[in-house]
DRENDO-1510 file (C-alpha; in Angstrom, 1 decimal, always signed):
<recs>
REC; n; res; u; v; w
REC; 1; UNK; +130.1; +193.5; -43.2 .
REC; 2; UNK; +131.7; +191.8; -46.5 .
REC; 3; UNK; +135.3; +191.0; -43.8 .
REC; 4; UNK; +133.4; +188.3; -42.1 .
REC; 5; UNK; +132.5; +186.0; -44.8 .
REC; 6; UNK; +135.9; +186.0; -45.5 .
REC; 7; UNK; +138.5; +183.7; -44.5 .
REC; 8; UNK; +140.9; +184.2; -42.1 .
REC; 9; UNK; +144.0; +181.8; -40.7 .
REC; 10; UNK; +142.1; +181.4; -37.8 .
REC; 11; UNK; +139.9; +179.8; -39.9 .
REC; 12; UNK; +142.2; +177.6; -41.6 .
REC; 13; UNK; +143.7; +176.6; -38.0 .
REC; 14; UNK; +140.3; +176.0; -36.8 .
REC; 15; UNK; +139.4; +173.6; -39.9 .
REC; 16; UNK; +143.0; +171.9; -38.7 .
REC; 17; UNK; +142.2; +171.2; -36.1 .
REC; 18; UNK; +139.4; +169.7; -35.9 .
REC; 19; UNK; +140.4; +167.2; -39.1 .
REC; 20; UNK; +143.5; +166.8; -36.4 .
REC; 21; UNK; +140.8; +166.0; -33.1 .
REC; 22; UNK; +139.1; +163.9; -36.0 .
REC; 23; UNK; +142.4; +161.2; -36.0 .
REC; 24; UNK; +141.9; +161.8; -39.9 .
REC; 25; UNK; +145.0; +163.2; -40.1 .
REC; 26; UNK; +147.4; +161.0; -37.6 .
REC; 27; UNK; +145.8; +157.9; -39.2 .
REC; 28; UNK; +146.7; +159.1; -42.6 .
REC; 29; UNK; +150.3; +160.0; -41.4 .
REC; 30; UNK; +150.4; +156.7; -40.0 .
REC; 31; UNK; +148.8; +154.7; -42.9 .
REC; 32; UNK; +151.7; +156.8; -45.2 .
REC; 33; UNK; +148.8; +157.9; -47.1 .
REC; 34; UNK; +149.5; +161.2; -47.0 .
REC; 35; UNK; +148.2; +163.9; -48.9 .
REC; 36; UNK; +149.1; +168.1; -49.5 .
REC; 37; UNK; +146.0; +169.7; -47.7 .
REC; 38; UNK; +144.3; +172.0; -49.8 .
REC; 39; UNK; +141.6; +174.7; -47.9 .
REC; 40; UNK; +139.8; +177.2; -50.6 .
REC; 41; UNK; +140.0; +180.7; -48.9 .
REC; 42; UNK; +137.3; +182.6; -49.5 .
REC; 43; UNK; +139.0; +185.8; -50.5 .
REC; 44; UNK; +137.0; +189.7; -51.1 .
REC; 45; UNK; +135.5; +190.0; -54.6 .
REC; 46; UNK; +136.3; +193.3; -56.7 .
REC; 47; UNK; +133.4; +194.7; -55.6 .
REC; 48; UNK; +134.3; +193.8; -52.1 .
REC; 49; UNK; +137.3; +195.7; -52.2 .
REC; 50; UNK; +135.6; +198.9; -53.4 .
REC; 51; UNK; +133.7; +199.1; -51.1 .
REC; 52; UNK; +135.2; +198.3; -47.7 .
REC; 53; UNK; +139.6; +198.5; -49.2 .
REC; 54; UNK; +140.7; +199.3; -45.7 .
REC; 55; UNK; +139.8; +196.0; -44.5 .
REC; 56; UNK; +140.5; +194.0; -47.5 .
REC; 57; UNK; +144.6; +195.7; -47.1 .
REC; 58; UNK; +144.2; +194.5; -43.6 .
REC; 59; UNK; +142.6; +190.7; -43.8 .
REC; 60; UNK; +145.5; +190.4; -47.0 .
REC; 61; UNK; +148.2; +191.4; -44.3 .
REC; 62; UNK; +147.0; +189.2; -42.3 .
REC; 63; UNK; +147.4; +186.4; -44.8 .
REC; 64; UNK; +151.0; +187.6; -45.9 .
REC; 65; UNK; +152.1; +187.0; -41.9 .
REC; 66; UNK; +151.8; +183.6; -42.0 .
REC; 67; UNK; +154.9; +181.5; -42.1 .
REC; 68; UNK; +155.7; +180.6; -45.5 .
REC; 69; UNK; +157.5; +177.8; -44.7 .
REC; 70; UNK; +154.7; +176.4; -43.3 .
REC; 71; UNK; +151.6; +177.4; -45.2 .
REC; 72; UNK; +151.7; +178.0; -49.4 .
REC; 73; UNK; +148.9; +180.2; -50.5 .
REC; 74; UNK; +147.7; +180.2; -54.1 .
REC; 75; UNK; +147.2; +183.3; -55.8 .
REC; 76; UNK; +144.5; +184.7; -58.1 .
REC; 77; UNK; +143.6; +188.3; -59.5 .
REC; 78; UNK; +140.5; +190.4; -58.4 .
REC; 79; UNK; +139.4; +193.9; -58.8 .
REC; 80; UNK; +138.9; +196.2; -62.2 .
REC; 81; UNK; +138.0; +199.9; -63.1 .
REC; 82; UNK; +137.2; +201.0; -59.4 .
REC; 83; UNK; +140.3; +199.8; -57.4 .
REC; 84; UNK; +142.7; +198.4; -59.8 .
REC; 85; UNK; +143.8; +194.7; -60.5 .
REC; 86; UNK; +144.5; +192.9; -57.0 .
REC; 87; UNK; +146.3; +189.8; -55.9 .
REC; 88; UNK; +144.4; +187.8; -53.2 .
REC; 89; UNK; +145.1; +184.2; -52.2 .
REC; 90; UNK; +142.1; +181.6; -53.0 .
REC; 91; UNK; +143.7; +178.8; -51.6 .
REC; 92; UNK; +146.3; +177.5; -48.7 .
REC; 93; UNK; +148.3; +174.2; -48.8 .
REC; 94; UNK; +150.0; +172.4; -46.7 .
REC; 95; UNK; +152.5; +169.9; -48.0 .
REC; 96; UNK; +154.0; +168.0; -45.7 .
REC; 97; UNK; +152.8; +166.6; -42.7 .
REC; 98; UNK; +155.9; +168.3; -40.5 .
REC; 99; UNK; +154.2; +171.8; -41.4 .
REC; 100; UNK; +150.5; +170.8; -39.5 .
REC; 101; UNK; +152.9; +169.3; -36.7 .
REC; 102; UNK; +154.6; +172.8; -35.9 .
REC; 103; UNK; +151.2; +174.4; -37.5 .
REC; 104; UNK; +149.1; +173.2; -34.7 .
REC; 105; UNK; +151.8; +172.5; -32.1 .
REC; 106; UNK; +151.1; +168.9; -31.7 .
REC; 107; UNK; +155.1; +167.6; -32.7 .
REC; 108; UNK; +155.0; +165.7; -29.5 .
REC; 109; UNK; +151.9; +164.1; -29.7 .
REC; 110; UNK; +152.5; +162.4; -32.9 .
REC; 111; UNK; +156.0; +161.0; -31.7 .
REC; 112; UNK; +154.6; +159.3; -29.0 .
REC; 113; UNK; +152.0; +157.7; -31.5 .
REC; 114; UNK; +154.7; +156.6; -33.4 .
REC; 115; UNK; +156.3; +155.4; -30.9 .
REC; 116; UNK; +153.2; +153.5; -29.4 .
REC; 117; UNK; +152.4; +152.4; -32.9 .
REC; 118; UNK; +156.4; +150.8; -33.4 .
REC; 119; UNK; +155.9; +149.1; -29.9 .
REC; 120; UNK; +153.0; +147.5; -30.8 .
REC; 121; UNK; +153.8; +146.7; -34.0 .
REC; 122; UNK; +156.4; +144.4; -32.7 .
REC; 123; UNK; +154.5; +142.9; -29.4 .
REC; 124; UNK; +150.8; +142.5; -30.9 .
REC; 125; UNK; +150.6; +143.4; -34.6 .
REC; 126; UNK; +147.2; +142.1; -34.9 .
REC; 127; UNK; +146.3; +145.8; -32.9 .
REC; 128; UNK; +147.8; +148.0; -35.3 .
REC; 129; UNK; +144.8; +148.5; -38.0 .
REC; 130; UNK; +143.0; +149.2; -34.8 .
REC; 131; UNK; +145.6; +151.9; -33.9 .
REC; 132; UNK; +145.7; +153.8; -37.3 .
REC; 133; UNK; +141.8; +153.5; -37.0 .
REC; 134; UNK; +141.4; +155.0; -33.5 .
REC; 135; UNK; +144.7; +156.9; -33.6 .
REC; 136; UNK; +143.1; +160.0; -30.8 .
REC; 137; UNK; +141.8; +157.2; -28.5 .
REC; 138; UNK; +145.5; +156.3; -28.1 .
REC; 139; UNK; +147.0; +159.2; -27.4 .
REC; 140; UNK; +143.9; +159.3; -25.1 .
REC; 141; UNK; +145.5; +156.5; -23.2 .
REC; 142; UNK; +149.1; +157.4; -24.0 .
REC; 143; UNK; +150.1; +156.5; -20.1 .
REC; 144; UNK; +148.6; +153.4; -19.7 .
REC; 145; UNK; +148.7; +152.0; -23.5 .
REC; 146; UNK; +151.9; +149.5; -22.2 .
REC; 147; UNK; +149.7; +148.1; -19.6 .
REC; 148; UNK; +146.9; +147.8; -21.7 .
REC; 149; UNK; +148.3; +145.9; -24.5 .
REC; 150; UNK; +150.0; +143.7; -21.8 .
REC; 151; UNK; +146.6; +143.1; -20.1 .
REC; 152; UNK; +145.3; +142.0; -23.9 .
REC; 153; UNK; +148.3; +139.7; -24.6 .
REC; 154; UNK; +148.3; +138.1; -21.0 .
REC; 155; UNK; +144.2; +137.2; -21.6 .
REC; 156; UNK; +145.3; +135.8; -24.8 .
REC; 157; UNK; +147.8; +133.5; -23.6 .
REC; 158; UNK; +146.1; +132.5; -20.8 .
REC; 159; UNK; +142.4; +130.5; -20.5 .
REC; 160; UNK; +140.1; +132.7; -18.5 .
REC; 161; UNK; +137.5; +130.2; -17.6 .
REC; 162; UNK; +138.9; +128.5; -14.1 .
REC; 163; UNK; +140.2; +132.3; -13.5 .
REC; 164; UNK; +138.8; +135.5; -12.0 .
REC; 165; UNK; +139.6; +139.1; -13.8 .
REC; 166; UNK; +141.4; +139.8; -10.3 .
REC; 167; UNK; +143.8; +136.5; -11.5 .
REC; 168; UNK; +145.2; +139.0; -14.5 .
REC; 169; UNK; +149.1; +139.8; -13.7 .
REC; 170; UNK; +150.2; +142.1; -15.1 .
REC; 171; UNK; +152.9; +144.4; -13.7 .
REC; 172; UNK; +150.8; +147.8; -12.4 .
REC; 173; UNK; +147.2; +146.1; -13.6 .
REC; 174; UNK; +144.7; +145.3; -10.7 .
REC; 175; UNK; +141.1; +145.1; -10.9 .
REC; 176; UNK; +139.9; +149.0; -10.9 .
REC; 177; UNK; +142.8; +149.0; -13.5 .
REC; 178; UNK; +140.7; +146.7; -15.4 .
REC; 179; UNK; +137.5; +148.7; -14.9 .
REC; 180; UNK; +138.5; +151.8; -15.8 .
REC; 181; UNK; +139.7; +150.8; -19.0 .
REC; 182; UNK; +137.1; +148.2; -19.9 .
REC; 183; UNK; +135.8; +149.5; -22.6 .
REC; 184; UNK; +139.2; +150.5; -24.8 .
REC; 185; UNK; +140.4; +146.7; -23.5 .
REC; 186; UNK; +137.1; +145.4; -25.0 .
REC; 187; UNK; +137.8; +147.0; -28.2 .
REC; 188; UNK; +141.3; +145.7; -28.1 .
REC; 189; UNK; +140.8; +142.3; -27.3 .
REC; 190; UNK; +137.5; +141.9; -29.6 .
REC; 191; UNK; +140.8; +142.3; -32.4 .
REC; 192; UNK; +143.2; +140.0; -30.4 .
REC; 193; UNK; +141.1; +137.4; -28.8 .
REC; 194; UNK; +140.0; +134.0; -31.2 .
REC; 195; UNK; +136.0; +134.1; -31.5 .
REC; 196; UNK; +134.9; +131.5; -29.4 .
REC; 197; UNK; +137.1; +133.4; -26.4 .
REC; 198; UNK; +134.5; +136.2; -26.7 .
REC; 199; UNK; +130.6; +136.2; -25.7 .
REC; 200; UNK; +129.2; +138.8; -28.3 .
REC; 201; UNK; +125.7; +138.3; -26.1 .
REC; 202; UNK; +127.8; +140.7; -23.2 .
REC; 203; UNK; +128.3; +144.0; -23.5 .
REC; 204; UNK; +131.9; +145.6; -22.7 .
REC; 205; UNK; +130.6; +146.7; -19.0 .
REC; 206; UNK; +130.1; +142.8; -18.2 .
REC; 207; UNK; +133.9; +142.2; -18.9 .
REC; 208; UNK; +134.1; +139.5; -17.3 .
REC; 209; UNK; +131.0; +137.4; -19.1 .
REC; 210; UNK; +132.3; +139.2; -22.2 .
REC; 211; UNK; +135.6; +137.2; -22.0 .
REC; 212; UNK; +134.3; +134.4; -20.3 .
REC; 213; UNK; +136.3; +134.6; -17.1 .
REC; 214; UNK; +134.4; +133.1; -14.2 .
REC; 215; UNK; +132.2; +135.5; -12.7 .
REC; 216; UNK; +131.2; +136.3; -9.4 .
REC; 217; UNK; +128.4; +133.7; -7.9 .
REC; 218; UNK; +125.0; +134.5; -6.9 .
REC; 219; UNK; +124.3; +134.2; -3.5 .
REC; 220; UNK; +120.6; +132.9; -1.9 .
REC; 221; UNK; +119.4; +133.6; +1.3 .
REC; 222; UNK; +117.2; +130.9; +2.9 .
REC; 223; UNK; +115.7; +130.7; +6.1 .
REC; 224; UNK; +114.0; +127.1; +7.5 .
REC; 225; UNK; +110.4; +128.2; +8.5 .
REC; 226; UNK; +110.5; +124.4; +10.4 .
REC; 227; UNK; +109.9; +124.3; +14.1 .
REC; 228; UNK; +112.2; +122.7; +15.5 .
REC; 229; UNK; +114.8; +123.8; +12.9 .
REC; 230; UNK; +114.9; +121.6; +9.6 .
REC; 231; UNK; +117.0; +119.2; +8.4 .
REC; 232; UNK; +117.6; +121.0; +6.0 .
REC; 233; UNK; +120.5; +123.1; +7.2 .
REC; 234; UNK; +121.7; +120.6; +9.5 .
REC; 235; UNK; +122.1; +122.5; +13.4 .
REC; 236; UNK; +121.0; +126.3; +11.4 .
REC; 237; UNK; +117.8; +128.0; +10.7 .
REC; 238; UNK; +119.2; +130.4; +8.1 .
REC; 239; UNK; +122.2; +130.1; +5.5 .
REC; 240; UNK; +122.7; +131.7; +2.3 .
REC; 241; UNK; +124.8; +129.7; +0.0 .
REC; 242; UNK; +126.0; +129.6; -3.8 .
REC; 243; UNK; +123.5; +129.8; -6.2 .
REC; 244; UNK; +125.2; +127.0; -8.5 .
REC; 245; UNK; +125.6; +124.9; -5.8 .
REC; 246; UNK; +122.1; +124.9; -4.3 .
REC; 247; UNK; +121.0; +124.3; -7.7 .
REC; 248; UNK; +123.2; +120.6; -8.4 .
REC; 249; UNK; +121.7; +120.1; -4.5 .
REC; 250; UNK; +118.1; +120.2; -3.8 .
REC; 251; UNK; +116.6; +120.5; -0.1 .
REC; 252; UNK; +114.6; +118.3; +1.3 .
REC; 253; UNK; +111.4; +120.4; +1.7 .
REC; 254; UNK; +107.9; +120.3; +0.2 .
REC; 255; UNK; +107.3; +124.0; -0.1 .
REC; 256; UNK; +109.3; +127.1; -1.0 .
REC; 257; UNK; +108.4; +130.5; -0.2 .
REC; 258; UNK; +109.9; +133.4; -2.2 .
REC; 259; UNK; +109.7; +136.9; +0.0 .
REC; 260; UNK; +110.5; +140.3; -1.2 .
REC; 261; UNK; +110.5; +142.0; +1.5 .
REC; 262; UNK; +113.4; +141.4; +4.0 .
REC; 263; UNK; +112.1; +142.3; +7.2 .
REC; 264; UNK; +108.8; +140.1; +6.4 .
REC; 265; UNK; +111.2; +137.2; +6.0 .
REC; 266; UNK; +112.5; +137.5; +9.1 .
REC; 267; UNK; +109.3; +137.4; +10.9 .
REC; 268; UNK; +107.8; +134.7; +8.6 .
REC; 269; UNK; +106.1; +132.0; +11.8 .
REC; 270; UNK; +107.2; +128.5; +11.4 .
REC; 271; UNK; +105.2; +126.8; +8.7 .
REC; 272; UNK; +106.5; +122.4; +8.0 .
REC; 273; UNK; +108.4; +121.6; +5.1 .
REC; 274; UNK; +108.6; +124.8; +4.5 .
REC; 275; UNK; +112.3; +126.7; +3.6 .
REC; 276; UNK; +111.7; +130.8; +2.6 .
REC; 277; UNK; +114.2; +132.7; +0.3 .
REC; 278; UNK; +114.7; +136.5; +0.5 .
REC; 279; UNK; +113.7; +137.1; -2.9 .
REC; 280; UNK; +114.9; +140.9; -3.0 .
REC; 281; UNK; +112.4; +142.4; -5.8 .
REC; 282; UNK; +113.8; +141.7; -9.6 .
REC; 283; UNK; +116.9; +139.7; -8.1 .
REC; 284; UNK; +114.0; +136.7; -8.1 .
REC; 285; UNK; +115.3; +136.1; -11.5 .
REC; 286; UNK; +118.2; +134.4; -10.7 .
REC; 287; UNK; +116.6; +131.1; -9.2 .
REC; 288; UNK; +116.1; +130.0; -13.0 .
REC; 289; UNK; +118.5; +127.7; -12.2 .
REC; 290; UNK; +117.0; +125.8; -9.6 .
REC; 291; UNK; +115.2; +123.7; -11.9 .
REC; 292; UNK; +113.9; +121.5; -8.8 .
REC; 293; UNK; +111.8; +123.5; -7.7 .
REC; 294; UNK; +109.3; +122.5; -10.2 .
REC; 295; UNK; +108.7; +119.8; -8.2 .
REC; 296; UNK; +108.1; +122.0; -5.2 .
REC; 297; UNK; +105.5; +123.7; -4.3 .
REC; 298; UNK; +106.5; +127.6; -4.7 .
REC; 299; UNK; +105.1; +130.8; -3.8 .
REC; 300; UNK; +105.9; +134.1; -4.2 .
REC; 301; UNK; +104.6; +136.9; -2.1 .
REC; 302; UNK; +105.7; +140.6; -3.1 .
REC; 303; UNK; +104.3; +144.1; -2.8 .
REC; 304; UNK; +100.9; +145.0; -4.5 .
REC; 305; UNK; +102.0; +147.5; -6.6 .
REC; 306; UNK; +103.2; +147.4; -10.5 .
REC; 307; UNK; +106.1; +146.0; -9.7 .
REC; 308; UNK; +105.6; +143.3; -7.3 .
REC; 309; UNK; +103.2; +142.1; -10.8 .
REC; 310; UNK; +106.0; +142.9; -13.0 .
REC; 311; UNK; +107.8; +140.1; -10.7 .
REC; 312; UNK; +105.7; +137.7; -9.9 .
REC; 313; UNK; +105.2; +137.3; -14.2 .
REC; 314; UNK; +109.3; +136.7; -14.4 .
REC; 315; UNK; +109.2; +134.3; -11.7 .
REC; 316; UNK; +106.3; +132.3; -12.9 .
REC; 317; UNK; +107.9; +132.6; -16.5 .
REC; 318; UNK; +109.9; +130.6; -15.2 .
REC; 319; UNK; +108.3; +128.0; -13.0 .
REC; 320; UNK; +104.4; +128.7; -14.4 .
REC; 321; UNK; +103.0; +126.6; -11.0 .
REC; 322; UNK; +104.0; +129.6; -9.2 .
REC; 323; UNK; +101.1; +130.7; -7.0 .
REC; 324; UNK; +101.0; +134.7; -5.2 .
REC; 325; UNK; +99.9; +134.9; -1.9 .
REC; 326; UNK; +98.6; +138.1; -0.3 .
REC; 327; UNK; +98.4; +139.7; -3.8 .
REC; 328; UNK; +94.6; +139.8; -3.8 .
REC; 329; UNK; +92.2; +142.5; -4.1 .
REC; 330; UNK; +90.7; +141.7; -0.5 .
REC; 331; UNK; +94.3; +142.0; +1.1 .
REC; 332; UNK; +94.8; +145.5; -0.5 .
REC; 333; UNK; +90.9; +146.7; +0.7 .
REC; 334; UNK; +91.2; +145.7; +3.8 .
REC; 335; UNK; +94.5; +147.7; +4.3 .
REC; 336; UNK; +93.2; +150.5; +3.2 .
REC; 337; UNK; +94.9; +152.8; +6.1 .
REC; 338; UNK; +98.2; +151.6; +4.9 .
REC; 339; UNK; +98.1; +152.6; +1.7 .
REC; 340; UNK; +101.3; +154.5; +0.5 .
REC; 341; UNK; +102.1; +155.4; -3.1 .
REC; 342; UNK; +104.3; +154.0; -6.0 .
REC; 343; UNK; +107.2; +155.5; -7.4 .
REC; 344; UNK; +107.3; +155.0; -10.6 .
REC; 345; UNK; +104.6; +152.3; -12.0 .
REC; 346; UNK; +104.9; +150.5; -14.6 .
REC; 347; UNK; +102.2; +149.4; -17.7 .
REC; 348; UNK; +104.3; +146.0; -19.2 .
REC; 349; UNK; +101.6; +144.1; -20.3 .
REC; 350; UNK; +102.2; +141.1; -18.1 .
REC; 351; UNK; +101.1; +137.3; -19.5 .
REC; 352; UNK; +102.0; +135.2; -17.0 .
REC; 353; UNK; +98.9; +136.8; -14.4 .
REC; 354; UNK; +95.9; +134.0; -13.3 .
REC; 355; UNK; +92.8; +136.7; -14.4 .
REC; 356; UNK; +92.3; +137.6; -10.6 .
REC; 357; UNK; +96.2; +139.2; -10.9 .
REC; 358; UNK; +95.5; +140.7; -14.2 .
REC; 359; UNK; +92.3; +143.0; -13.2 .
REC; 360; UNK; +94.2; +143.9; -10.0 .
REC; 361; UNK; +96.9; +144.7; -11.7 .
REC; 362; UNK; +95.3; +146.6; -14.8 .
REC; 363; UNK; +93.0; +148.5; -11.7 .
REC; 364; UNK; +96.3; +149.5; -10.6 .
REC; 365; UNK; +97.5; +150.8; -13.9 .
REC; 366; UNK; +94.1; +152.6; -14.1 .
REC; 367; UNK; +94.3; +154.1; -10.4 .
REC; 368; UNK; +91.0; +152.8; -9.6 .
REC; 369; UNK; +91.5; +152.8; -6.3 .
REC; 370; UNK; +94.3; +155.9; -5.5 .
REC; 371; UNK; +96.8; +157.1; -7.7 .
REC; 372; UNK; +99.8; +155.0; -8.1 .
REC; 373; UNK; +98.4; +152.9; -5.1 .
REC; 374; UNK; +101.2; +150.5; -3.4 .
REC; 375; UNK; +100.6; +148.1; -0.6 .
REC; 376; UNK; +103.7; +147.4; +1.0 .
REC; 377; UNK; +103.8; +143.9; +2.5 .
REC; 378; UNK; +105.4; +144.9; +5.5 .
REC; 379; UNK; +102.5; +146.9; +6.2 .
REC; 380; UNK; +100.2; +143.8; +5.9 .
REC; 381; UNK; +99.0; +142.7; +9.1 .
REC; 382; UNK; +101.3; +140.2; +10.9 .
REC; 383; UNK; +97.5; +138.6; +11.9 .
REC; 384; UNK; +96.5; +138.1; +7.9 .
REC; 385; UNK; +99.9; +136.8; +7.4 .
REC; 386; UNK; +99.6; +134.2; +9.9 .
REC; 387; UNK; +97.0; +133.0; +8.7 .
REC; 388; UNK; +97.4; +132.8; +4.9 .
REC; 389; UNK; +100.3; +131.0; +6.2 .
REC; 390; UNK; +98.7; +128.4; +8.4 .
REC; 391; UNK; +95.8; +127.7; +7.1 .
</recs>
């Protein structure tokens, strides 16, 4: 039917709307760069109204029972011979910004942007183009904008390196505060903060590297595979200590044996000079900066699957005399009964592999063997591990 190609104020408080849920319309109100909306109504043609005039009498009433206070609608003349010459309106416009307000209900949202917007204005100017930008993301935040533009002025008064994100006071701000809003607070303080306060490297949801507060420290677990225990830890076999400070102290041991597994680590038999770290799959990648353990000697024995490749290529990206042990093609056939299947491999094409790791690793890949084969090392007999160790 001809009636529903034509417009309707349902249409016209649909197109509204959304130029309201846009913020086009708020940021122009706010910008005072206001301008009379004009929407083309799409209105029945002469032939139109010969055919169907029943309709067109009721779509015009419906047109004529709209406030005119609110919307003006623009006239123009239609028909001829058949029905007679016909006023129909071609266009609404809205003048003023007052009529969308009542129009689409919304009065009391835009006072409290204006209010928000006067507030800020006066406590952190520099955030106002970003307010008239993002005008829906404030109203989005209408209850906790105070706090939020508190949190951004407190950072920028006050150094963040010697503190914590949980150091912020701020009146009704804690830490889940903080995360909740990290990403409106990034966008806020990317305006307020100097450049060299801000890490562009970090994304929003690493706040704290973003801003360059301190961060939280790594941690690394070490056990002393001595017998009796080593000097290393003084009267303990195991510690786990700061990562930064393990890496301005280096131990007193010859050898260093990175272990994935956790259980394995715990059962690892005493081997001299020896000091193994629970390497905890990927996590390896934070002993970068132990840079003396390039003068160690350093192993690293993970799972043989795609991923215990994938790691043992970061590590040794990192210190290239890293050696694998139990990673072999004779461990996995000889364990053939304890075969168990991986997840989710992986096909990275790895350069940091001795050729031995590389065909294992590509036979993997290929499923020579089994599909997505995985040797656990847990499952490794405690016998085979003894003596790799050992020997």
């Amino acid at each position: 039917m001809a009636a529903r190609r034509w417009s309707t104020p349902s249409d016209l408080l649909t197109k509204l709307r959304r130029r309201w849920s846009s913020g086009e319309l708020l940021a122009a109100y706010a910008l005072q760069r206001w301008e009379p909306i004009v929407v083309p109504v799409r209105a029945p043609t002469g032939a139109e109204l010969a055919e169907d005039f029943g309709a067109a009498q009721d779509w015009l009433a419906a047109w004529k029972a709209i406030d005119p206070t609110l919307v003006r609608l623009e006239w123009k003349r239609v028909g001829g011979r058949l029905v007679g010459s016909n006023e129909v309106p071609h266009r609404a416009v809205i003048d003023s910004p007052d009529q969308v307000w009542k129009l689409l209900r919304v009065r009391r949202q835009v006072e409290t942007f204006a209010g928000l917007l006067d507030t800020t204005r006066r406590a952190a100017p520099v955030l106002v183009e970003w307010m008239t930008a993002e005008p829906m993301k404030v109203l989005d935040n209408e209850q906790s904008w105070v706090r939020l533009v508190e949190v951004v002025l407190w950072i920028d008064r006050h150094p963040t390196t010697e503190r914590y994100v949980r150091q912020i006071d701020v009146p009704g701000v804690d830490t889940k505060f903080i995360e909740q809003h990290r990403t409106i607070l990034a966008q806020l303080l990317d305006r307020q903060l100097t450049p060299e306060r801000i890490d562009p490297a970090q994304p929003p949801a690493r706040f704290a590297e973003r801003y360059r507060f301190r961060s939280k420290p790594t941690y690394v677990r070490l056990r002393a595979l001595d017998s009796p225990v080593s000097a290393a830890f003084g009267p303990f076999s195991e510690v786990t200590v700061r990562l930064d400070e393990l890496a301005s102290t280096p131990l007193a041991v010859a050898r260093v044996l990175v272990v994935e597994n956790e259980t394995t680590y715990l059962a690892l038999p005493p081997m001299p000079g020896t000091v193994a770290v629970f390497g905890g799959g990927y996590a390896v990648r934070a002993l970068a900066p132990l840079t003396w353990l390039h003068d160690r000697e350093l192993i690293y024995w993970g799972d043989i699957d795609t991923h215990g490749f994938v790691i043992l290529n970061r590590l040794r990206q990192v210190f290239p005399h890293t050696t694998s042990a139990l990673m072999d093609e004779e461990t996995l056939l000889r364990h053939r009964a304890h075969w168990g299947r991986e997840a989710a491999p992986v096909t990275t094409e790895l350069a940091h592999l001795t050729p031995a790791e590389s065909q294992l690793y590509r036979d993997l890949i290929a499923n020579r063997y089994a599909p997505k084969l995985r040797l656990e090392q847990e499952r490794i007999r405690f016998s085979a591990v003894e003596r790799m160790l050992t020997d």
